[in-house]
C-alpha positions as CSV (number, residue, x, y, z in Angstrom):
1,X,-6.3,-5.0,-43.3
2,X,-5.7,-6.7,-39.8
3,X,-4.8,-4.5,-37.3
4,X,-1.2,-5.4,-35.2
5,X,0.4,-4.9,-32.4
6,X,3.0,-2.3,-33.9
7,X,0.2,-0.3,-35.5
8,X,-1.5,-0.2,-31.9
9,X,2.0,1.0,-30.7
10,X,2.4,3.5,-33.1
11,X,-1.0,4.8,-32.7
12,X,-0.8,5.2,-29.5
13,X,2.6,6.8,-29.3
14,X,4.2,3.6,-27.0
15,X,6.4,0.9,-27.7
16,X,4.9,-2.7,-28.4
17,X,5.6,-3.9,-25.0
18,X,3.8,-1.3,-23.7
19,X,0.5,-2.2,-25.4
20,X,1.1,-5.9,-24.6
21,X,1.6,-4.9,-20.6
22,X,-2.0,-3.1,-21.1
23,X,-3.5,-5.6,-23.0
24,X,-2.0,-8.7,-20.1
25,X,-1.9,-6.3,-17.3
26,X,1.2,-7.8,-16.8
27,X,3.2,-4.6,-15.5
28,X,2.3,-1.2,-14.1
29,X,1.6,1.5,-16.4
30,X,1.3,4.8,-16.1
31,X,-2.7,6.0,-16.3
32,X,-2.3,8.4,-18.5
33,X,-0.7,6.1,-20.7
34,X,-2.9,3.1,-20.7
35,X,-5.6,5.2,-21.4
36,X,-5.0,6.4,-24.2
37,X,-3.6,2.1,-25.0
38,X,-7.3,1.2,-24.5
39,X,-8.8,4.4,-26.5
40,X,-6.9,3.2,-29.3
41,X,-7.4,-0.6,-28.9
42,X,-11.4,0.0,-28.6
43,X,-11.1,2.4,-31.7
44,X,-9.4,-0.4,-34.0
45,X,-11.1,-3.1,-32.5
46,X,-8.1,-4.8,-31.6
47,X,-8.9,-7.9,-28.9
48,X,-12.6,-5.9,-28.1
49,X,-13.1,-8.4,-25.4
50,X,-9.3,-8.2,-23.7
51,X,-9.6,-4.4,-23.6
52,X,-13.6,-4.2,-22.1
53,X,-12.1,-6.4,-19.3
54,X,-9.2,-3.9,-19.0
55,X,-11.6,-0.4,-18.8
56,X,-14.1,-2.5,-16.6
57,X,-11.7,-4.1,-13.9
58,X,-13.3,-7.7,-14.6
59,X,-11.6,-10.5,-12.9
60,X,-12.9,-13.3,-14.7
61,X,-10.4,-14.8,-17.6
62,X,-12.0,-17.7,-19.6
63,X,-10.5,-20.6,-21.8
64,X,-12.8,-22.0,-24.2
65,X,-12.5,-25.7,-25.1
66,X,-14.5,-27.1,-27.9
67,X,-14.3,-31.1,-28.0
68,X,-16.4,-33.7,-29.7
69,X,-18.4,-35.8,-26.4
70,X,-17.4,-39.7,-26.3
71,X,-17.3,-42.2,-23.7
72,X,-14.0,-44.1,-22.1
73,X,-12.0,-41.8,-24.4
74,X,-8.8,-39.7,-23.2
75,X,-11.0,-36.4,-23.3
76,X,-11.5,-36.9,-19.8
77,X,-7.9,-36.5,-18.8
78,X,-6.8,-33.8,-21.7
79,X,-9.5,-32.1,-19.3
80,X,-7.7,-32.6,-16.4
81,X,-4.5,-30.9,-17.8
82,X,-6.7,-28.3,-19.1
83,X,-8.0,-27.1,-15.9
84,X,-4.9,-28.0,-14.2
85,X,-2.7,-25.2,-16.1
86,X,-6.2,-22.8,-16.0
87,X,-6.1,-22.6,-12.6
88,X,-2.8,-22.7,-12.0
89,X,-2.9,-19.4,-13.9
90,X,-6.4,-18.0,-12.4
91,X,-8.5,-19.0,-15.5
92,X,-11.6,-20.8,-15.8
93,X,-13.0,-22.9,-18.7
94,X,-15.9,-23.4,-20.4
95,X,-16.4,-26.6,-22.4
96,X,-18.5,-26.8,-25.7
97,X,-19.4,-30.4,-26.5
98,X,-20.2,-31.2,-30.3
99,X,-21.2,-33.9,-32.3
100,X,-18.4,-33.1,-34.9
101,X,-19.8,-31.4,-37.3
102,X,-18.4,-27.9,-38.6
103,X,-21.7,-25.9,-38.0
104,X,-21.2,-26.9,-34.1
105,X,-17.7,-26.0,-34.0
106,X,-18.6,-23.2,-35.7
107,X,-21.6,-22.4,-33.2
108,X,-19.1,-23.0,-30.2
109,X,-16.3,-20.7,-31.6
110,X,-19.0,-17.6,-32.5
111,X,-20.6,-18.1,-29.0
112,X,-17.4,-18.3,-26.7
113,X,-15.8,-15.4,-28.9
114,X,-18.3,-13.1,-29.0
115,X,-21.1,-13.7,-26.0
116,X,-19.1,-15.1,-23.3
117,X,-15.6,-13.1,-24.7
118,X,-13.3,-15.9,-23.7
119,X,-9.6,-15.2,-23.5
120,X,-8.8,-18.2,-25.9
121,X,-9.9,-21.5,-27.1
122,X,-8.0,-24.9,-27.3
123,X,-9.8,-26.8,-30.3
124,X,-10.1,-30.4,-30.2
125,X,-12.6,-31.5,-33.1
126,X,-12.4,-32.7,-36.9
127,X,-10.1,-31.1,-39.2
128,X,-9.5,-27.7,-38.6
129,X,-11.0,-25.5,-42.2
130,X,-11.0,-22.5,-43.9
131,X,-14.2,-21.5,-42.4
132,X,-12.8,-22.1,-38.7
133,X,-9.9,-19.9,-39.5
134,X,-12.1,-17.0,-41.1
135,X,-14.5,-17.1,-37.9
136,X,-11.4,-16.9,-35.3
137,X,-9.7,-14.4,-37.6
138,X,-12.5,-12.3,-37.4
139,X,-13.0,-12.5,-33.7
140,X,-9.0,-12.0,-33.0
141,X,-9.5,-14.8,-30.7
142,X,-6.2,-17.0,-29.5
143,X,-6.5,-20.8,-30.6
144,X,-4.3,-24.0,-29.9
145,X,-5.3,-27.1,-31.7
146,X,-5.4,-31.0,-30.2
147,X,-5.3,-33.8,-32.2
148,X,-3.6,-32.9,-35.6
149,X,-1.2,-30.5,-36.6
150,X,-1.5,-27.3,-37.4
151,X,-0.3,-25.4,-40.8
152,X,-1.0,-22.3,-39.5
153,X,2.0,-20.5,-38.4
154,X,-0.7,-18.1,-36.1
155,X,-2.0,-21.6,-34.5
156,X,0.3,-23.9,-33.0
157,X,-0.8,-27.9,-31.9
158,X,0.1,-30.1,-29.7
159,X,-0.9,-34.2,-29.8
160,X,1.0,-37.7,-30.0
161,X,2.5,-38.6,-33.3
162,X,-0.3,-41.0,-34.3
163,X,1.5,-42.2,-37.6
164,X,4.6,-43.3,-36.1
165,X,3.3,-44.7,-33.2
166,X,0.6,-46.9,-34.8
167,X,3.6,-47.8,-36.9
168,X,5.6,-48.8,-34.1
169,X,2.5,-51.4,-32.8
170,X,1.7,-52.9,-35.9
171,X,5.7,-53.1,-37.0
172,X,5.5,-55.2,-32.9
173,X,3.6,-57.6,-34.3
174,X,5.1,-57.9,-37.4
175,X,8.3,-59.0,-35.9
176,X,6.5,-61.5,-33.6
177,X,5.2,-63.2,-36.4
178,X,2.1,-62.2,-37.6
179,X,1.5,-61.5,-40.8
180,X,-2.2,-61.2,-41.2
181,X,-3.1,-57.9,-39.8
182,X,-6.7,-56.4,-39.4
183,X,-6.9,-53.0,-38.0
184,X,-10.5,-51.6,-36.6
185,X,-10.8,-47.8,-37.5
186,X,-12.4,-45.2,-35.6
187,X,-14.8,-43.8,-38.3
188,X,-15.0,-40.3,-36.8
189,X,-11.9,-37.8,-35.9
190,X,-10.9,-37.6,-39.5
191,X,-7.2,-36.7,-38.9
192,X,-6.8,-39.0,-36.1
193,X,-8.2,-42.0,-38.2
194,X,-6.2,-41.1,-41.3
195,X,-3.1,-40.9,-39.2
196,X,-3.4,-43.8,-37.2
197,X,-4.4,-46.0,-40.4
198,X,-1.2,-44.7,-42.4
199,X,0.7,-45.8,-39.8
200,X,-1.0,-49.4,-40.3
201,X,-0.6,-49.1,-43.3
202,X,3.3,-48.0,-43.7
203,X,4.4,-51.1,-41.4
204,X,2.7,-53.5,-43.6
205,X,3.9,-52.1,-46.9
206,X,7.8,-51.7,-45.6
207,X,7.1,-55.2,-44.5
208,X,6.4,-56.5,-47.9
209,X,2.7,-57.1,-46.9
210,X,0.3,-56.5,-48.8
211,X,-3.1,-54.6,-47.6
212,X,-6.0,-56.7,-47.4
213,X,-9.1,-54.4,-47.8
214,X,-11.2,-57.0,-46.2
215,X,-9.5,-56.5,-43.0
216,X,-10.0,-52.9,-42.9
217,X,-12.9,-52.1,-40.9
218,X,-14.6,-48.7,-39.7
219,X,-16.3,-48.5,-36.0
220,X,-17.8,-46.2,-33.7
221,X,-15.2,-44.7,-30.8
222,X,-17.1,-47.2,-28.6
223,X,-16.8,-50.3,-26.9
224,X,-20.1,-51.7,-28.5
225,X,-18.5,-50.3,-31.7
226,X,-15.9,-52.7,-31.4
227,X,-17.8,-55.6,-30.8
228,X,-19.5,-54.9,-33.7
229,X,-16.5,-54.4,-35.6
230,X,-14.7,-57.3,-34.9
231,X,-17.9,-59.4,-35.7
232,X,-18.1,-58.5,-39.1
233,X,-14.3,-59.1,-39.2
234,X,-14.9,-63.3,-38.6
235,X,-17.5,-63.4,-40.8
236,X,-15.3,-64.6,-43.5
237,X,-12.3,-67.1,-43.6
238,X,-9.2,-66.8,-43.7
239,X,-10.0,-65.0,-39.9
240,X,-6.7,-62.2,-39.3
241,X,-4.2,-63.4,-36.4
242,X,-3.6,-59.9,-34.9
243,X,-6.0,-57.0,-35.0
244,X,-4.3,-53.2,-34.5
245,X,-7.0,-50.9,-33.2
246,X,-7.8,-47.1,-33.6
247,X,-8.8,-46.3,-29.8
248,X,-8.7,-48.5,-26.5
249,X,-12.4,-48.4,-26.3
250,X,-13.0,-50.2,-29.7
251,X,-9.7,-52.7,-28.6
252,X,-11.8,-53.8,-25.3
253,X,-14.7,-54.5,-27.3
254,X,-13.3,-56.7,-29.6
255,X,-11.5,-58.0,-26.7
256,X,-14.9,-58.8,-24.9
257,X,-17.2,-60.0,-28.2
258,X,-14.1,-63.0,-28.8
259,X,-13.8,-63.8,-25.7
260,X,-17.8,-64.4,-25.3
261,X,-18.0,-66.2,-28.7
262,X,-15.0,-68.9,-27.5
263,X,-12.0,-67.3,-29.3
264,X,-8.8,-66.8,-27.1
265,X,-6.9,-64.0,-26.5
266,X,-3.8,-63.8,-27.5
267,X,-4.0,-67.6,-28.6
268,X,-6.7,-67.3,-31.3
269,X,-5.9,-63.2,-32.1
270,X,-3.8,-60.9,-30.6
271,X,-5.5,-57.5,-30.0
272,X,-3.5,-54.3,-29.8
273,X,-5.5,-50.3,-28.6
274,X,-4.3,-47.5,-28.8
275,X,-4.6,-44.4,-25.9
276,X,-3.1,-46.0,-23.0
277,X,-6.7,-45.1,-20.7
278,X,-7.1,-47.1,-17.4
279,X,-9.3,-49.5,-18.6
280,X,-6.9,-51.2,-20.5
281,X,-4.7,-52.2,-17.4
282,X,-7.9,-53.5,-15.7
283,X,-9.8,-55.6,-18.5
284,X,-8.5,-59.4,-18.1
285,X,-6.3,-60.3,-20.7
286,X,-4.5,-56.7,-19.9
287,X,-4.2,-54.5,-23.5
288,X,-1.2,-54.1,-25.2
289,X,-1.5,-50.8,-26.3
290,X,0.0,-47.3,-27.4
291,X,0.6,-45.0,-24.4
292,X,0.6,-41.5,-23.6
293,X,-0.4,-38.5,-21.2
294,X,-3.5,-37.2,-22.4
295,X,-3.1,-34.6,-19.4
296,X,0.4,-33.7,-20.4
297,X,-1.6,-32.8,-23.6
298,X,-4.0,-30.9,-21.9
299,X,-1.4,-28.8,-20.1
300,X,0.8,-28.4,-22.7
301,X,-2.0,-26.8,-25.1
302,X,-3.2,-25.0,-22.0
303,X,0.9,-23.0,-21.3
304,X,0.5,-22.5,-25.1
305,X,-2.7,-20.3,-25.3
306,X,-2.1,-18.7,-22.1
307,X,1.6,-17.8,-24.0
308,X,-0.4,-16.6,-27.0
309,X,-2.9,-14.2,-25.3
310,X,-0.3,-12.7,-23.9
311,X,1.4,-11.9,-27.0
312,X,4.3,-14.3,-26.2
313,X,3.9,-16.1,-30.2
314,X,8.2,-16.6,-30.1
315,X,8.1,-18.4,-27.3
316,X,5.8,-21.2,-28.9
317,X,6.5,-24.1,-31.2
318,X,4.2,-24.8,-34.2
319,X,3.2,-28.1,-33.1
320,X,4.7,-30.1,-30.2
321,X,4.7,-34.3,-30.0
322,X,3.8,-35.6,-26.5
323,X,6.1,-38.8,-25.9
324,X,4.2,-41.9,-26.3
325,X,5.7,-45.8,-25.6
326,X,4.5,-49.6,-26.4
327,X,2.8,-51.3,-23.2
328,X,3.1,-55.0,-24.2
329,X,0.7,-56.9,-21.8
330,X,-1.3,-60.3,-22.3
331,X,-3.1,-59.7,-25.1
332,X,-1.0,-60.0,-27.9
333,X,1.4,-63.3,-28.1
334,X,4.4,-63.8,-30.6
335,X,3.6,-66.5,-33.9
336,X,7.3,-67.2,-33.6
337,X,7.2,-69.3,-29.9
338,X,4.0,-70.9,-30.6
């Protein structure tokens, strides 16, 4: 049975908020009494790692952050507001780069739990399982997740509503004309790519359009993945007139592959990204693309876990939406004036 905060309390003859001041050092408390806190929260082993700080004066507070490693992707600036909020609040963080797959996450979760005993972890990887949630349950360790949403009361999220604002873009160029839509998929980030495809996919089909498989294509988060991508796209006739892509990165590639091969953007295909990162304001034509903060994602995550290892769960939503808007720049044209 998992030990609680109550059953501390009543163990230790305190109320709750006495064992959460001991646990946050957030208050003073009388010796006596957080003593006998910490006796009882090393003899349930209730947050092992919060309390050996406690008994052994230890300054250091740590933030795990486990994240798959790409290139010109927004992980750079959801680090940004990671660290910004850390230090803000005198933690440091440790970062865990994966390759995706569950035995790394895994790896990373065991490893920041139990050997460096981080405070909490902010989880930005593929979907989040049943074996995450067993490994974190077991370690009593604080987790926020990025990039999908959480169904996990314990575990709150925080991204950008990827469904509705791919079906915001693709709905954009809809009304401008276009009906034959491609869209370049990222082929990892599993929730990500199924959200941002749904999306794509909801515009066209409340549109009346139906969905050509053909112009459906998966790519590596990559500019070179894009190039790639888009190739295979011309191969066959009739060519699309728009193409909606998964991630900035894979938009500028297809951007530069038609632009070397003689097509013209937005005269020939209109390209749309997704992400908002700098590039995309300083490629020429400029992207149209989805945009957000990826730091306001990073911070956001960041107040969350800091909120939960300090016991302050009511003060959290389940899953919070960063705001996200439509930058319409030179890459995308409208069917209707031409």
């Amino acid at each position: 049975m998992k030990i609680t905060l109550k059953e501390i309390a009543k163990r230790a003859g305190v109320s709750p908020s006495t064992v959460s001041r001991v646990i946050n050092n957030s208050k003073p408390v009388n010796e006596e009494v957080k003593k006998r806190v910490i006796n009882v929260l090393k003899e349930t082993n209730y947050l092992p790692f919060v309390a050996q700080n406690l008994s052994l004066q230890q300054d250091q507070l740590l933030i795990g952050v486990i994240c798959p490693q790409y290139s010109n992707t927004v992980l750079d600036d959801l680090i940004v507001g990671i660290n910004r909020v850390c230090k803000l609040y005198g933690y440091d963080t440790v970062i865990g780069l994966t390759d995706g797959s569950t035995n790394n996450e895994l790896h990373y979760i065991d490893l920041f739990s139990n050997k460096l005993s981080v405070q909490g972890l902010i989880f930005m990887g593929e979907q989040w399982q049943e074996e995450h949630l067993e490994l974190i349950q077991k370690n009593l360790t604080p987790v926020v997740l990025i990039g999908q949403i959480s169904s996990i009361p314990s575990i709150p999220s925080v991204h950008v509503d990827n469904i509705t604002a791919s079906y915001e873009a693709v709905t954009y160029l809809l009304q401008n004309g276009h009906r034959k839509i491609a869209m370049i998929r990222g082929n990892t980030g599993q929730t990500v790519r199924e959200d941002r495809f749904h999306g794509y996919r909801k515009a066209l089909i409340d549109s009346g359009i139906p969905l050509e498989e053909r112009w459906i294509v998966d790519s590596e988060l990559s500019i070179e993945g894009g190039s790639q991508a888009i190739a295979s796209l011309l191969e066959h006739e009739p060519i699309p007139s728009a193409v909606f892509c998964s991630t900035d990165s894979i938009a500028i590639g297809a951007v530069t592959y038609l632009m070397d091969h003689g097509y013209r953007v937005p005269e020939d295909i209109s390209v749309f990204g997704f992400d908002g990162i700098e590039l995309s304001s300083l490629m020429r034509p400029r992207l149209s693309t989805i945009e957000y903060s990826a730091v306001e994602i990073g911070m956001t995550a960041t107040r969350n876990l800091i909120k939960l290892c300090k016991n302050e769960q009511e003060q959290i939503s389940p899953h919070i939406n960063i705001t996200h808007n439509l930058v319409i720049r030179e890459s995308t044209n409208s069917l209707k004036s031409s």
